[in-house]
Legacy VTK file of the C-alpha trace (Angstrom):
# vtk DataFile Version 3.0
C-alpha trace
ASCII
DATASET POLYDATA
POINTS 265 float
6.088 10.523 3.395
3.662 12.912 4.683
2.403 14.041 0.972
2.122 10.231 0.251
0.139 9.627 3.426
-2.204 12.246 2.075
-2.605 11.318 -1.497
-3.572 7.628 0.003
-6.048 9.285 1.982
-7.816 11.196 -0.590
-7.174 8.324 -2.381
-9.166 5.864 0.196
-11.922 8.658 0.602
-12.930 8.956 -3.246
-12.679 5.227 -3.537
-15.625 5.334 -0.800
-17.546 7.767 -2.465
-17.396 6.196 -5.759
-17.826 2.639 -4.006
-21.701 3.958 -2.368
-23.054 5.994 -5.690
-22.156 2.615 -8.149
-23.340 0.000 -5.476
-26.312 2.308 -4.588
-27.255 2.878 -8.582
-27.379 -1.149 -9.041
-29.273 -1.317 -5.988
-31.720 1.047 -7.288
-31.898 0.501 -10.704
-31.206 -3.391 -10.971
-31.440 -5.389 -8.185
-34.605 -4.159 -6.065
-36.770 -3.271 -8.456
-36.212 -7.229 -9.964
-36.367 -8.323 -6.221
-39.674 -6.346 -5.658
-41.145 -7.842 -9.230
-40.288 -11.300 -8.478
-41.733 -11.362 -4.730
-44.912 -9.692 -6.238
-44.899 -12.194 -8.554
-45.049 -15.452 -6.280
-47.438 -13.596 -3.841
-49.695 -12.993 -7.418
-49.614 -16.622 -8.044
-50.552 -17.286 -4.165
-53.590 -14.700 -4.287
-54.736 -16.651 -7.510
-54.161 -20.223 -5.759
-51.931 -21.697 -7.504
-49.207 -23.712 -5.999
-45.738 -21.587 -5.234
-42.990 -23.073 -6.222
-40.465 -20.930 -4.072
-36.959 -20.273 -5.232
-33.924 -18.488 -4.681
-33.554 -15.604 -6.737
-30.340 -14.142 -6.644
-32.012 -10.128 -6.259
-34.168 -11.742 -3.381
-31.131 -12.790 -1.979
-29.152 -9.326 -2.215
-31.926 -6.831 -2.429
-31.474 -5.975 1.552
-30.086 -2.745 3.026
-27.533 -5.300 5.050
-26.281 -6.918 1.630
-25.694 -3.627 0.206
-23.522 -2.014 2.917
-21.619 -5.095 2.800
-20.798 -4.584 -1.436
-20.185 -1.030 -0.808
-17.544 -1.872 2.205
-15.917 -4.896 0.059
-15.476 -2.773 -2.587
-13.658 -0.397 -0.486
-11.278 -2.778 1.069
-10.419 -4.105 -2.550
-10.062 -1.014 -3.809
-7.681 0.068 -0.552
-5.637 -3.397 -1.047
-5.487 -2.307 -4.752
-3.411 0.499 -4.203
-1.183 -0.990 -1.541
-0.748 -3.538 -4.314
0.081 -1.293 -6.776
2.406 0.278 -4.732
4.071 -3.022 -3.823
4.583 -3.877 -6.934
6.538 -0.859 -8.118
8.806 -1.436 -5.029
9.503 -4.884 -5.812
10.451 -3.330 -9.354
13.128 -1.919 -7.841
15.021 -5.682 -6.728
15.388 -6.332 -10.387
17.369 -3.214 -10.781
21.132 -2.867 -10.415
20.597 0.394 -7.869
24.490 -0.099 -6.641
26.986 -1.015 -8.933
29.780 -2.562 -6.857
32.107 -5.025 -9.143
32.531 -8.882 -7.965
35.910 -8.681 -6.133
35.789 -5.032 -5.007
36.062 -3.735 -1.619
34.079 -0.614 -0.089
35.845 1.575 2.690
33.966 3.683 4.795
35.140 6.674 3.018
33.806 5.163 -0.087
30.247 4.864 1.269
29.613 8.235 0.419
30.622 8.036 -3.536
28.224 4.720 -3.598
25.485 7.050 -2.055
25.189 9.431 -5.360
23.675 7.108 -7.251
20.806 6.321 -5.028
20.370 10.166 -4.036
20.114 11.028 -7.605
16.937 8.550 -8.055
13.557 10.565 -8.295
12.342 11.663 -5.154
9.326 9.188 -4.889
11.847 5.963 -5.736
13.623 7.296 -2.694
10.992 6.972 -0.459
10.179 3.289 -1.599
12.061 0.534 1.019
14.797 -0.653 -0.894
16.495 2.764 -1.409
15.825 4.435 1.662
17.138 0.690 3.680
21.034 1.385 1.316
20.871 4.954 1.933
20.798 4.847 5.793
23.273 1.510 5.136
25.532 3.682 3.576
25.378 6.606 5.947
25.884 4.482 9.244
28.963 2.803 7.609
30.350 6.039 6.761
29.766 7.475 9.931
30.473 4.043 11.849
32.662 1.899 10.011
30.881 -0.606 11.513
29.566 -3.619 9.225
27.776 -4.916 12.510
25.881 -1.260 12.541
25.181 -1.636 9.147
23.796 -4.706 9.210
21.877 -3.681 12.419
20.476 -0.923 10.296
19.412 -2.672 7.299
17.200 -5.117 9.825
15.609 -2.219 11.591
14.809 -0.720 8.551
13.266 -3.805 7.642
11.435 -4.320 10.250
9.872 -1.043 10.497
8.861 -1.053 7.187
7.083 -4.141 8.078
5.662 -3.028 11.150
3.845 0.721 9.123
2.377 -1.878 6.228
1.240 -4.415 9.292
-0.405 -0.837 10.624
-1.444 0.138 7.054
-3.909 -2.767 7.130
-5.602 -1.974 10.187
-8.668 -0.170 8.146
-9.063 -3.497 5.802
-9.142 -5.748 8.854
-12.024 -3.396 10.215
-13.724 -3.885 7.488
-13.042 -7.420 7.127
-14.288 -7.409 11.031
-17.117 -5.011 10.026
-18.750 -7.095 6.959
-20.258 -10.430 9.343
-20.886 -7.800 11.607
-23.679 -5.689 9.497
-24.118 -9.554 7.884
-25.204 -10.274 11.565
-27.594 -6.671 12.228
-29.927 -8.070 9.154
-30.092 -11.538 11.019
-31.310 -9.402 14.372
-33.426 -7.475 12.423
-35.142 -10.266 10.267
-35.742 -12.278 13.273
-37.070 -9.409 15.134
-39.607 -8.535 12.099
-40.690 -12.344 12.258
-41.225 -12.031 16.053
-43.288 -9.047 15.817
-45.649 -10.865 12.779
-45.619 -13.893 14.909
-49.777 -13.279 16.045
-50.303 -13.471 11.690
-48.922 -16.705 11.309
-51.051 -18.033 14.980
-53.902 -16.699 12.480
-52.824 -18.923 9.578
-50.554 -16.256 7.433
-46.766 -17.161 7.874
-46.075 -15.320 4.883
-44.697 -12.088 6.431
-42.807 -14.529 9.141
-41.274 -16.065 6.068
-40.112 -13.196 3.800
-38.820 -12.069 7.487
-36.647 -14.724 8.221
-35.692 -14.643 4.472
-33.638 -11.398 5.336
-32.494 -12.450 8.583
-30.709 -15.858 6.706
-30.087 -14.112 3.368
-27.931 -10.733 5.060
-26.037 -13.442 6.828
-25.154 -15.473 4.052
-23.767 -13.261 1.861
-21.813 -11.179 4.734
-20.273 -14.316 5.209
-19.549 -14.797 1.551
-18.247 -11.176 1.411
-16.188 -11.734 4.133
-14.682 -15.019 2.913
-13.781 -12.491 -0.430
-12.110 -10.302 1.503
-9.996 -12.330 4.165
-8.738 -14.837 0.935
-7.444 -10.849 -0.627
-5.845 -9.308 2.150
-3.896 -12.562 3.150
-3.027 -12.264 -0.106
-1.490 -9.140 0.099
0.236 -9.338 3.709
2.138 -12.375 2.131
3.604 -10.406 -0.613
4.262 -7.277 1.804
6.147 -10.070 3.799
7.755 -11.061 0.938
8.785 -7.603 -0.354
10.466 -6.785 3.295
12.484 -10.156 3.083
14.097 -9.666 -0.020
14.521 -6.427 0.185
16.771 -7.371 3.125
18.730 -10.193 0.924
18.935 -7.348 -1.722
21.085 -5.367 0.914
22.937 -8.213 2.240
23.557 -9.263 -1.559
24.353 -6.236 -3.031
25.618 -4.191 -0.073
27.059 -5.969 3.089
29.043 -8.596 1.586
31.081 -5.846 -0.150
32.205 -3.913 2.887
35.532 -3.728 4.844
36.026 -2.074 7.763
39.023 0.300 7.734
LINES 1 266
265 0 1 2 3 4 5 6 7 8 9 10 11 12 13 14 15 16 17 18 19 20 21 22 23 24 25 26 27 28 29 30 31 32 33 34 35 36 37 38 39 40 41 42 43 44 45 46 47 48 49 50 51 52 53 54 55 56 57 58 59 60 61 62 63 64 65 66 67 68 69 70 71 72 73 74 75 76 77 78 79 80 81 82 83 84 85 86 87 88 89 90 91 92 93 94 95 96 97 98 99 100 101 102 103 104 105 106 107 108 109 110 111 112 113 114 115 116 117 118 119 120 121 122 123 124 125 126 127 128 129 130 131 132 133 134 135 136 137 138 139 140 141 142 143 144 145 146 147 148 149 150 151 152 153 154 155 156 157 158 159 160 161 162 163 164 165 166 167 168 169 170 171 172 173 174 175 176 177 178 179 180 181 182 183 184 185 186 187 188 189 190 191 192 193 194 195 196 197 198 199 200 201 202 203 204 205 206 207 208 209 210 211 212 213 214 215 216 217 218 219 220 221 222 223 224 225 226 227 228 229 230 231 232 233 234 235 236 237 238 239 240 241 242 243 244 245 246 247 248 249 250 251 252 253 254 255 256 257 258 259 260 261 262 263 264
C-alpha cells in the first residue's frame, strides 16, 4: 500500500511537471504570439481609420496568464482521474474472474476457509492489494477464526466501505482543483476590472481602448474557468460513479461467490 501510495505520488508530481512545460510551450509558441498579432492588427486598422470590425478570436480569448493556469491545472486533474481510472479498471477485471472456485451445491466449513485461501494468496502481490481479493481474504480469515457467517458478512461490508471511504479521500486533490479553476477564472476578472479602473481618466479623455482590452481579460479568464471547470466536474462525477460502482459489486461478488457457500460448524 505504502509503495503504491508513492508511485501515485511521483506519479501525480511528473504529471504536473509535464502538464506546465506543454501548456507553457503552446502558450509561448502558439497562442500569444497569434493573440499579440491579431490585437496589433485591429489597433493597425484603427490607427489607419478604418472601421474595426471586432471579433472573438479564440487566442484573444485564451492568451491570459489566468486561462493558462487553468489548462495546466485541468490537465492535471485529468491526468490524476486517468490513473485512478486505470486503476479501476484493472480491479473491476478482477469480477469477471473465477478467483474462488467453490462448486454449486458445496458447503465450506470453517476449517475449510483456510484451503479456499491458497488460491487468492498465491495471486501476484499487486492483485492482492486490489479490493476484491483483499475483501475474500479477510472473509476467509474471520470465518476461520470465527465461524461466524454474521462476522463474515460484517467484514466483507467494512471492507467495502472503507475502500469507499480512501477513494472518496483519494479525490480530495481533484475537487481542489475543480474548486481552484473558477477561482483563478475569478483573480483575472479582479484583475481586468482593476486595470480598466485604473485607465478609467483615458477613456474620460476619449480613448476607451485600454478600458476595453481590460475588461476583455476580466470576462474572457472567467469564461473559460468556467468552461474548464464544467470539463472537469462532468469527469470526476464520472469517475466517483464507477468507484461507487466497483465497491458495490465487489460486495455482490463476495456475497455471490463467498457467503452463500458457508456453513457454520
Amino acid at each position: 500500500m505504502k509503495q503504491r501510495m508513492s508511485s501515485e505520488f511521483i506519479y501525480q508530481l511528473f504529471a504536473l511537471l509535464i502538464a506546465i512545460i506543454v501548456v507553457h510551450a503552446l502558450y509561448v509558441g502558439i497562442i500569444r504570439p497569434a493573440a499579440k498579432a491579431h490585437l496589433e492588427r485591429e489597433a493597425a486598422q484603427a490607427a489607419a481609420g478604418e472601421e474595426v470590425v471586432a471579433t472573438r478570436s479564440l487566442a484573444v480569448v485564451l492568451g491570459d496568464y489566468e486561462q493558462e493556469s487553468c489548462f495546466i491545472l485541468l490537465i492535471w486533474a485529468l491526468a490524476i482521474m486517468g490513473y485512478k481510472s486505470r486503476r479501476g479498471s484493472r480491479e473491476r477485471a478482477m469480477l469477471d474472474r473465477r478467483l474462488l472456485d467453490i462448486p454449486e451445491g458445496t458447503t465450506v466449513l470453517p476449517q475449510d476457509a483456510r484451503e479456499y485461501s491458497r488460491a487468492l494468496e498465491a495471486l501476484p502481490e499487486v492483485e492482492q492489494d486490489y479490493l476484491l481479493p483483499r475483501t475474500l481474504i479477510s472473509a476467509l480469515q474471520r470465518f476461520a477464526t470465527t465461524g461466524s457467517i454474521q462476522a463474515v458478512s460484517d467484514t466483507i461490508k467494512e471492507n467495502c466501505e472503507i475502500e469507499a471511504d480512501r477513494l472518496d479521500t483519494e479525490m480530495s486533490m481533484v475537487r481542489y482543483i475543480a474548486w481552484a479553476i473558477p477561482s483563478i477564472g475569478f483573480i483575472g476578472t479582479v484583475r481586468g476590472i482593476g486595470d480598466a479602473l485604473g485607465q478609467a481618466y483615458k477613456a474620460v479623455e476619449g480613448d476607451i481602448s485600454g478600458v476595453t482590452a481590460s475588461l476583455g481579460v476580466a470576462f474572457n479568464s472567467t469564461f473559460v474557468a468556467l468552461v474548464l471547470s464544467i470539463i472537469l466536474m462532468f469527469c470526476m462525477h464520472q469517475l466517483q460513479l464507477s468507484q461507487e460502482r466497483l465497491v458495490l459489486d465487489s460486495q455482490r461478488y463476495a456475497d455471490k461467490r463467498l457467503l452463500r457457500f458457508l456453513v457454520a460448524s
